[in-house]
N, C-alpha and C positions, 0 to 999 in steps of 0.2 A: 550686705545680706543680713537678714535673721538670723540671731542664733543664741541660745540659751546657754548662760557660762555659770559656772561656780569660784565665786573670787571672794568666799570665806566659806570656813570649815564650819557652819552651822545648820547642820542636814538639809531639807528639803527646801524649807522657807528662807534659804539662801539664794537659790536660783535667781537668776536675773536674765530679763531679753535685752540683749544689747543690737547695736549695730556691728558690724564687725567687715573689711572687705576679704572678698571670695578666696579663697585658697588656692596656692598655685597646684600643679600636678605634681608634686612630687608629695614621697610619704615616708615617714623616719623609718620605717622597714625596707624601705626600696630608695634613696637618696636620690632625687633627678628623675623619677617619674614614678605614677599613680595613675588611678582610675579614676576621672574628675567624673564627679555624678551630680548631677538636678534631682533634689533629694525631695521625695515624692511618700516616702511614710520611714519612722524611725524608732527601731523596738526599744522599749524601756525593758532593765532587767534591774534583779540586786543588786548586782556589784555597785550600780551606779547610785542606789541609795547607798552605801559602804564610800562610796568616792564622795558624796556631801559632807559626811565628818570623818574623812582623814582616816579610814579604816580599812579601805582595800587593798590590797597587796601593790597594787599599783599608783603610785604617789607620783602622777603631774604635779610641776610647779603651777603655783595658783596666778592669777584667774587662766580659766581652761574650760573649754566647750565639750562636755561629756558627748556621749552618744556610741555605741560601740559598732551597729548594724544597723544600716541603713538598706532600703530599696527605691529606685529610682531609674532614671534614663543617662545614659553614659553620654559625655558631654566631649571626653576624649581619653584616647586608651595609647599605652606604651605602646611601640611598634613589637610587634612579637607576641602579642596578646592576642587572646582569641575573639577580642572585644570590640567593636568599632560603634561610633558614636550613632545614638540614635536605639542602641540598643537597649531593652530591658532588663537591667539588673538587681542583685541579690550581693551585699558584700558586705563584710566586717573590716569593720576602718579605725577600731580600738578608742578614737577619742574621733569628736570634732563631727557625728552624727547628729547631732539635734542644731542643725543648721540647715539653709537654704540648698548651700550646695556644701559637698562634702570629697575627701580623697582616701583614694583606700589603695593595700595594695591587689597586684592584679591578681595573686593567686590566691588571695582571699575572694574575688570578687567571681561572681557565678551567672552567667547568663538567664534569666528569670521564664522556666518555660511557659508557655501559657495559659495552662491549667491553673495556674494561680496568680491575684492580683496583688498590687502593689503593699496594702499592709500585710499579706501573708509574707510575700517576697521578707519584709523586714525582720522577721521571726523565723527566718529558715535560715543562716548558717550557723550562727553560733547557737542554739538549741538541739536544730539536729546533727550537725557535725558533733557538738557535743555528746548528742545519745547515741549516735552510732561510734564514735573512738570510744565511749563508757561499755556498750555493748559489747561492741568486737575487738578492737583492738585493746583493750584492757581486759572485760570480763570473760573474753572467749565461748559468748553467748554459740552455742548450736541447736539445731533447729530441732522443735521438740521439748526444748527445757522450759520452766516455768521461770518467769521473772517477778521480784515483788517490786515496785515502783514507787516508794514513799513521793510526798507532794505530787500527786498523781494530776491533779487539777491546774499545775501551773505549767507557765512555758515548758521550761525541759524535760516536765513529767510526761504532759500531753504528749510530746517528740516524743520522747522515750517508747512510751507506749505506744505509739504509731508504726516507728519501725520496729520493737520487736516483732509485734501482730506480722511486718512484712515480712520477717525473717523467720516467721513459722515458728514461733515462741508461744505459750501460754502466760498472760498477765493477770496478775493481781495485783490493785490497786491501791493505796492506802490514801484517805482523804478526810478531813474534819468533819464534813457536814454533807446535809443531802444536795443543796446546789451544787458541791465540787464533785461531791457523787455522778451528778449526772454528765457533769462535765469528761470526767475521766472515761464514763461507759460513753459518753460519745467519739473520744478517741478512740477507743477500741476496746477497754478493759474488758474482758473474759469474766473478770468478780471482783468483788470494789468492799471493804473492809473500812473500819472506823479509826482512826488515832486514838481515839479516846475510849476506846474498849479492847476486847482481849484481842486484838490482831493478829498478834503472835501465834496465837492457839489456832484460829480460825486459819488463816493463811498455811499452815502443818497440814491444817487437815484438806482445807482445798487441795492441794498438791501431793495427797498421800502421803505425808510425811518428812514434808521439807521442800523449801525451793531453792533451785538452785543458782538463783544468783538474785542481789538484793540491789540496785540501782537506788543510791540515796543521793538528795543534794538538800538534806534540809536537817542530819548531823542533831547535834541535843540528846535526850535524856532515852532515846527509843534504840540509840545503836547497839545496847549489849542484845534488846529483842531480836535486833535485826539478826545478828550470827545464832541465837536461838534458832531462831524460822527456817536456820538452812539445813539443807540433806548435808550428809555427808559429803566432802570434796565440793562443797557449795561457795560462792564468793560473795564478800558484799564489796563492792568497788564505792570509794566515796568522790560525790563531786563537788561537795559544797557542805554549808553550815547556814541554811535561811534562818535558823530557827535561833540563829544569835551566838551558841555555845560549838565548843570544838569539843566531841568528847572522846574519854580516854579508853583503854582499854586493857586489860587484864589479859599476857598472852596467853595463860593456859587453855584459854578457851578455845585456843584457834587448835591446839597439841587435839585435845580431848576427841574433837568431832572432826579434823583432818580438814581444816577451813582456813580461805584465805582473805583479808583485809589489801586490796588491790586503790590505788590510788589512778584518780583519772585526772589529770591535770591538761585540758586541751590543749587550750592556746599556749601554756609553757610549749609542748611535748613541738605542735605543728608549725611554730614560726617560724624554725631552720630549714623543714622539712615542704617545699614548694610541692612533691609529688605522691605525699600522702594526702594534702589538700584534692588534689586532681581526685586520688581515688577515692579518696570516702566523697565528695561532692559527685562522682561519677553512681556511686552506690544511691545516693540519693535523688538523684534524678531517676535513676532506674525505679526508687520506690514510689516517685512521684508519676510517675510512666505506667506505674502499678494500680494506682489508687490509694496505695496505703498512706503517703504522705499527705496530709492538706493542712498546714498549720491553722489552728483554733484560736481566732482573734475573741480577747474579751474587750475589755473596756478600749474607748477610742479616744484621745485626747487633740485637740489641736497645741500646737506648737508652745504657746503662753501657757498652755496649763500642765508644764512638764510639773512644775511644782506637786500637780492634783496628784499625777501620774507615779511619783513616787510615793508619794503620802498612801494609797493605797497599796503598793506593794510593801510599802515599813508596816503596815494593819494586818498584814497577809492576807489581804481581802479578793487579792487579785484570780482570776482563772484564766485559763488560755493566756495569750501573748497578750501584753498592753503594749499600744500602738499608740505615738504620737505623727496625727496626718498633717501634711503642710500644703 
């Protein structure tokens, strides 16, 4: 089969398309059985520009087939699954996605309803699973409150702000430019705010004086804004660091305004846990069932040009999901 490996630590333009043969059904989370899929579109994220030079938290031995989610047609499924071959699926398989065929395990893997096609499928667990455990199971998002959504324009932001809008939230957006601008108001955004101007101020006053929960995965020199921006008993949960830097923080700030710094760590939290998977994927089907889910495919890569595929999310050029189709 096809499949794009990384077998040196020298970021993007290290990729290589090899041959490689197909993978058995089994998966290092489940030992002796998986979800063998015919992998039909496969999301690019951060992490896996951070996995080209040795900087993700998670350090495969090298050479290794990145790819974390994949969508596609189930090839053959553990007995006890709810999955039977021929179906269309939606799954996070943490490595070994930017391949022909791919294994993952079953309670990562999501039957693909049909209101969405194959590269959306590939941008729908680990984005929105991610915005919904950042929402509710971390920030205890209720309905009603206002959300600010730093990198509003990318995968998780897009998510993010799809399901709060589901969950009866007000969003406010935070984005660099006028294309991500639009991007964001096409997920949903309620009002959409600049990086590079007074956000902070603006976003206070949209929400009369503070929001109450701050959804960041992109970290750097904006977080002490970020606990600015919030009301009172306000949270900023963080998911991430796109922007390069991990930054620090001063606790009296959180004493002063009765504010909480909440850490969202998904896939740590859900690998033990088979039937919080069930329920938030349950959640999201419901918001797909709603209307409010439709993931926002950007750029579209084929298979050999993973390389292109990161190069533009290391530029932060990216919007919506980029999607490598095979």
């Amino acid at each position: 089969m096809r499949a794009i490996q990384i077998s040196e630590l020298g970021g993007p333009d290290a990729l290589r398309e090899v041959d490689l043969p197909e993978p058995e059904a089994s998966h290092m989370l489940t030992p002796g059985e998986g979800v063998l899929i015919d992998v039909e579109a496969a999301g690019v994220s951060f992490p896996e520009v951070l996995q080209t030079r040795g900087e993700y938290q998670f350090k495969p031995p090298l050479p290794f087939v990145p790819g974390g989610e994949v969508a596609g047609i189930v090839r053959s499924a553990p007995e006890g699954s709810d999955l039977s071959a021929g179906d269309r699926v939606a799954a996070t398989c943490m490595l070994g996605g930017w391949a022909d065929v791919a294994v993952a395990p079953a309670f990562l893997s999501f039957r693909l309803p049909d209101e969405l096609d194959m590269a959306q499928g590939s941008g729908l667990v680990l984005n929105y699973h991610t915005a919904y455990f950042s929402l509710v199971t971390r920030g205890r998002l209720a309905e009603g409150e206002t959300v600010l959504v730093h990198g509003a324009a990318g995968g998780v932001g897009t998510a993010t702000i799809q399901v709060a809008k589901g969950l009866g939230a007000r969003v406010i957006g935070v984005v660099s430019d006028e294309e991500k601008e639009a991007v964001a108001r096409e997920a949903g955004a309620d009002e959409v705010v600049r990086s590079d101007g007074a956000w902070k101020d603006e976003a206070k006053e949209l929400s009369g004086g503070g929001v109450d929960l701050v959804i960041d995965p992109v970290g750097g020199d904006r977080f002490t804004d970020s606990l600015r921006s919030l009301a009172e008993g306000g949270r900023v949960v963080v998911v991430g660091f796109t922007a390069g830097s991990i930054p620090e923080v001063k606790v009296n700030r959180l004493l002063l305004n009765n504010v909480e710094i909440i850490g969202a760590g998904w896939g740590a939290y859900v690998m033990g846990k088979p039937e919080v998977n069930r329920e938030i994927g349950g959640e999201i089907e419901r918001l797909i069932g709603t209307g409010h889910v439709r993931p926002i495919i950007g750029a579209r890569f084929p298979l050999e040009r993973a390389a292109d595929a990161l190069r533009l999310l290391d530029a932060r050029g990216a919007t919506g999901k980029v999607v490598l189709e095979l």
